[in-house]
C-alpha positions in Angstrom: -51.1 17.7 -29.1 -49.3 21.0 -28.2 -49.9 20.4 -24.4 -48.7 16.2 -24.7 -45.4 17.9 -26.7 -44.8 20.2 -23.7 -45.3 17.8 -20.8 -42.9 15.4 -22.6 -40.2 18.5 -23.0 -41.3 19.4 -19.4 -40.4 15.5 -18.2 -37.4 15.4 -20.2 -36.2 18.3 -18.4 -36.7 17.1 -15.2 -35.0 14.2 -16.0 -31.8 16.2 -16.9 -32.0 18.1 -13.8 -32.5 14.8 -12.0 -29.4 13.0 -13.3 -27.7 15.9 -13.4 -28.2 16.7 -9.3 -27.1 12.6 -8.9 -24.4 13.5 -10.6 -22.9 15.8 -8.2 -24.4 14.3 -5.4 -22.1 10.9 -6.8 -19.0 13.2 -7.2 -19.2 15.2 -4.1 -19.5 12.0 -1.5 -16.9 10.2 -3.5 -14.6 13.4 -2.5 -15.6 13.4 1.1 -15.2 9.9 0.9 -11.5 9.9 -0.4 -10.5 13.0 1.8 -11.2 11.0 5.5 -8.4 9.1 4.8 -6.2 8.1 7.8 -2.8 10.6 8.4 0.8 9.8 9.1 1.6 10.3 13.1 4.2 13.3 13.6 6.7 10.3 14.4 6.5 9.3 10.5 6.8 12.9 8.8 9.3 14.0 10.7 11.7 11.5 8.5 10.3 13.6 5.6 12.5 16.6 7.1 15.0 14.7 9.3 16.7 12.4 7.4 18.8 13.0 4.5 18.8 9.7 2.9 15.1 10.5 1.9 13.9 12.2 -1.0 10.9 12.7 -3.1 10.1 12.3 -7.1 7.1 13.3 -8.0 4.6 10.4 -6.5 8.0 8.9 -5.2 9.3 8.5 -2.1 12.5 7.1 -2.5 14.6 5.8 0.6 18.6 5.5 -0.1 21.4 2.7 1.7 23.9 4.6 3.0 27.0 4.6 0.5 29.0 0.8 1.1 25.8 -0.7 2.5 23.7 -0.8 -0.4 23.0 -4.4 -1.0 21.7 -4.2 -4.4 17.8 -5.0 -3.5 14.8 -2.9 -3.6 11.3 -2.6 -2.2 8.4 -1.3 -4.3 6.0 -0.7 -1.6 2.1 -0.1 -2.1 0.3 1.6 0.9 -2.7 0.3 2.6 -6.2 1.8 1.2 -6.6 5.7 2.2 -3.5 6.0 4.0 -1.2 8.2 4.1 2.0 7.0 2.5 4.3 8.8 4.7 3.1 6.2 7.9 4.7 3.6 6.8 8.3 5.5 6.5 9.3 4.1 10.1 9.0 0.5 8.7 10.2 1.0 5.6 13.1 2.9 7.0 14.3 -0.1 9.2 15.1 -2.0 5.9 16.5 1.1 4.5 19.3 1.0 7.5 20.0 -2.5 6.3 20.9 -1.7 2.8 17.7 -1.7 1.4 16.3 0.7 -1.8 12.8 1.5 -0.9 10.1 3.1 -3.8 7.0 4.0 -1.7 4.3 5.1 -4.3 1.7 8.1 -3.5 -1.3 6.3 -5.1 -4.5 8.4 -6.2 -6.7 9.3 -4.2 -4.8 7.3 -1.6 -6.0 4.0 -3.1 -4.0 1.7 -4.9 -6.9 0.1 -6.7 -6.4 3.2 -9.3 -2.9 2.4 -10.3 -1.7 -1.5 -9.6 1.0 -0.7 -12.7 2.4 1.9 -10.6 5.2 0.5 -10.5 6.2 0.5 -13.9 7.4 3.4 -13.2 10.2 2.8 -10.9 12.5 0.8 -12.4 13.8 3.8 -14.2 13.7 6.3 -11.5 16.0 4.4 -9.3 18.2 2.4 -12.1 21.2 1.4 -9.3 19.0 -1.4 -8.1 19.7 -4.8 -9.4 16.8 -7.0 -7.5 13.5 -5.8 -7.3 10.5 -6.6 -5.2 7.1 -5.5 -4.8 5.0 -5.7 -1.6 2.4 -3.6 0.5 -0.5 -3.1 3.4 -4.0 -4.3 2.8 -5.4 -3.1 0.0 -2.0 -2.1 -1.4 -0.7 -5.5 -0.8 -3.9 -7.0 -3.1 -2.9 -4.1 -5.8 0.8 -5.5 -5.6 0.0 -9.2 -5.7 -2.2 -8.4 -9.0 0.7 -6.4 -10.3 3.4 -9.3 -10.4 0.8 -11.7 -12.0 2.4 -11.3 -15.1 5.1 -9.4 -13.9 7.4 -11.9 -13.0 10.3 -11.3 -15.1 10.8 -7.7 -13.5 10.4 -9.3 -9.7 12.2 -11.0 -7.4 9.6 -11.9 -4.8 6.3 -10.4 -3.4 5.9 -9.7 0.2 2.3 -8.8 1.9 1.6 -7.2 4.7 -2.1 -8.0 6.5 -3.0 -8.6 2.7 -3.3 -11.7 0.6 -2.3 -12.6 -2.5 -5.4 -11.9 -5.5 -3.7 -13.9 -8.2 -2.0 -17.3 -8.8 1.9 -16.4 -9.6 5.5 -18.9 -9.2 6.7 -15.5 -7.5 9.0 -16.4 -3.9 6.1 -14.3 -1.4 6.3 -13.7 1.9 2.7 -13.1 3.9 2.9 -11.4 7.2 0.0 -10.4 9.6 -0.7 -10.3 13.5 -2.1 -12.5 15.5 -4.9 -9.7 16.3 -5.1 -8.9 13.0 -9.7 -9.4 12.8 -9.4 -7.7 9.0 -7.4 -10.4 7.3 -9.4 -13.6 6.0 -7.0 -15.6 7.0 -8.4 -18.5 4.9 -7.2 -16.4 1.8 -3.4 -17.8 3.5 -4.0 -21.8 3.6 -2.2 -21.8 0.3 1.1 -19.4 0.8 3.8 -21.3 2.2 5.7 -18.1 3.5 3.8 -17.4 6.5 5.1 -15.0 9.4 2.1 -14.8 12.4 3.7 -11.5 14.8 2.3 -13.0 18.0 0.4 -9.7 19.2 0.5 -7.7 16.9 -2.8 -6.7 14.6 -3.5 -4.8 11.1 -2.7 -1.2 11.5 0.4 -1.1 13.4 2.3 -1.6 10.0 2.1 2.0 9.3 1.9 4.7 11.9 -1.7 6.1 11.6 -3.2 5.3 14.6 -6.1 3.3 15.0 -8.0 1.2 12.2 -11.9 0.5 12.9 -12.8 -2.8 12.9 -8.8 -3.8 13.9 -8.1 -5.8 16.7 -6.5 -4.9 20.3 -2.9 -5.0 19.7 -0.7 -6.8 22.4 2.6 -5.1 21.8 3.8 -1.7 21.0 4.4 -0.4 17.3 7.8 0.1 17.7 7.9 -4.2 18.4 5.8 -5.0 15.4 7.5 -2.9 13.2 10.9 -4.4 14.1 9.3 -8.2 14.0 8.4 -7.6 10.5 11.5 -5.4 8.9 13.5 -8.6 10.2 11.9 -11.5 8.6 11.3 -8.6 5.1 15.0 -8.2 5.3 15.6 -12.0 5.4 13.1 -12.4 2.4 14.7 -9.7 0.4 18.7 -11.0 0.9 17.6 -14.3 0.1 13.5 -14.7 -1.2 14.2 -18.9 -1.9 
């Protein structure tokens, strides 16, 4: 009986030890996992120095109109899964120029999954704007679309970028991807009737991060894809009917 009550004490402590090892084995490769995220270029955090109309709050970055061009709308932008938020400042700062509020949201662990209601947060941080929308890249795009399902009332429109929306909503949206864009189910698109297809363009060159795996070639610079899609943004956002 004694030895039975010692191998069972013996097996539960292997056990512990067992689930205890998975444990950290779990926690460590989610880590590594989170950390090989992909990194703004030197081209984007340079307008984290360079440029005086942008600041930072906390897990905001908040990009300002230049006093008498303010237009009155603003951009609550979600960034693409494990990228840095700072790559998509050359974008964002196109609209910006325009008269354009922009709220780009540091999301943890770089993935938007673990905060869709980020953007709760905003409204009060940056009370001058009257309009506000919500959009994002990939997996931030997803994270907005589920965020103004139910957040109408609070949004002016939705606008995706090589994402699709995740949720039935009335909201105006505006879906742009490129045409080399091999990420995007574009089946996921048959039923958005705001569709903008940048003829060369593919996934990643929304941000400035370099080269996605998996993306497609793309067929025109950055710089051209970038300014193709802070157009037809900026025509959604003055007028998202």
């Amino acid at each position: 009986m004694k030895h039975t009550f010692m191998s069972r004490k013996q097996a539960g402590i292997y056990t512990l030890i067992a689930l205890a090892a998975m444990i950290v084995f779990l926690v460590v490769a989610f880590f590594a996992y989170v950390n090989d995220y992909h990194r703004a270029d030197h081209a984007a955090t340079a307008f984290l120095n360079s440029n005086a109309s942008i600041r930072q709050e906390g897990s905001l970055t908040i990009l300002s109109p230049d006093a008498g061009n303010d237009t009155g709308a603003g951009l609550i932008f979600y960034p693409g899964g494990k990228v840095e938020e700072a790559a998509y400042l050359p974008l964002l700062d196109l609209l910006r120029e325009q008269g354009i509020t922009i709220a780009l949201v540091k999301m943890p662990f770089r993935l938007a999954v673990f905060q869709i209601n980020a953007a709760d947060r905003v409204y009060d941080a940056v009370p001058t704007v009257s309009r506000w929308f919500i959009g994002g890249h990939s997996l931030g795009g997803a994270m907005a679309s589920s965020y103004a399902a139910g957040n109408e009332s609070r949004l002016s429109g939705l606008i995706l970028l090589g994402a699709y929306p995740v949720n039935d909503s009335p909201i105006p949206t505006l879906c742009l991807y490129g045409s080399e864009d091999i990420l995007l189910d574009l089946s996921k698109l048959a039923d958005v009737a705001n569709v903008l297809r940048i003829e060369g363009g593919n996934h990643a060159q929304f941000g400035n991060y370099g080269v996605q795996q998996g993306d497609g070639v793309a067929m025109i610079s950055r710089e051209a894809q970038q300014e193709q899609a802070a157009e037809a943004m900026l025509a959604f956002l003055v007028n998202p009917a």
